[in-house]
N, C-alpha and C positions, 0 to 999 in steps of 0.2 A: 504494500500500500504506500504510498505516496504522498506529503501533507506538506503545507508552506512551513516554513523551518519559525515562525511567527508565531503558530500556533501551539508549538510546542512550550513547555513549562521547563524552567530551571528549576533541579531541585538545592533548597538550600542548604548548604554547610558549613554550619556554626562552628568559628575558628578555623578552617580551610581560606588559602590565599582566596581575594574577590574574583570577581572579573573581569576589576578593574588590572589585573596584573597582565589580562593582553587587552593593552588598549590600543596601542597606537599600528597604523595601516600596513609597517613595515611587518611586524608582528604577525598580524592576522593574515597577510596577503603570504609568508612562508607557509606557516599554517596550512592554509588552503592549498598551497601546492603539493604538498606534504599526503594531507588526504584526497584530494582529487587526484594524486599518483599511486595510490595505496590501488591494487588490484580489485577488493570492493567496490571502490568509487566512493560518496557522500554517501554516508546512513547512520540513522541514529537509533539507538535501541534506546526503547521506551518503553513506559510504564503507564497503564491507562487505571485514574483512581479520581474515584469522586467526580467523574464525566469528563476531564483533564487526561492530554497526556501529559508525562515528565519524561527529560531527560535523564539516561543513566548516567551520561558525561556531558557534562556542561561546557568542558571547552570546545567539545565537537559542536556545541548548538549552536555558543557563540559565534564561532566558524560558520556555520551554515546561514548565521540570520545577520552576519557582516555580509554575505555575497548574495541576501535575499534583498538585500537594502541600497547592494550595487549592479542591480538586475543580472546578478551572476546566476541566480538560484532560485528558481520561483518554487520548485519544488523537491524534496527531499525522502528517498525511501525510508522508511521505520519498518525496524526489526520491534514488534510487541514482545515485553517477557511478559510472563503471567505475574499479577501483584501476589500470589503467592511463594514463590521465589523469590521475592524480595525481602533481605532481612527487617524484622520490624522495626531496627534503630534508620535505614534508609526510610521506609516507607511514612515513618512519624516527618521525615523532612522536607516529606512532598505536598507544601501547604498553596492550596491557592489562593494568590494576591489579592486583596479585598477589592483592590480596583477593578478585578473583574466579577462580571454577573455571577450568581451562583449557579446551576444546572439543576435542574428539574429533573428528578430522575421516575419515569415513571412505578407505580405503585404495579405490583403483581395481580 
């Protein structure tokens, strides 16, 4: 499956370096050559929880929504794990931003 690298979630990690530590184009543009020469290609394994995905590596996402921003990337494959296989101390860090809507999930 296929999804804009936008719509994906960073998961947080409290005391892990930010984001901020690739910030600058020199930075992210190795990056990207890096994984756009990796025999995969671009993809991100993800975590679908609470209607959200998350990313399992966040510098890959950063990567992919630096080159969604420089019409490099409109869309990106996702590998889904199951949120069962996800240890519970990751899965507590997959919170989403109040800035976005909540998701209605529907009732059984």
């Amino acid at each position: 499956m296929f999804v804009a690298p936008s719509t994906v979630l960073f998961t947080n990690c409290p005391g892990a370096p930010g984001l901020e530590t690739l910030t600058t184009n020199s930075e992210l543009e190795e990056l990207s050559k890096k994984l756009m020469a990796n025999s995969e290609g671009l993809r991100l394994q993800v975590v679908e929880k609470d209607g959200h995905y998350f990313t399992l590596n966040n510098t890959r996402l950063q990567v992919c929504q630096w080159l969604e921003t420089r019409g490099q990337c409109r869309t990106v494959r996702i590998e889904t794990v199951p949120l069962k296989s996800v240890p519970e101390g990751i899965k507590q860090m997959m919170v989403v931003p109040s800035s976005l809507p909540a998701v209605q999930v529907p009732l059984p």
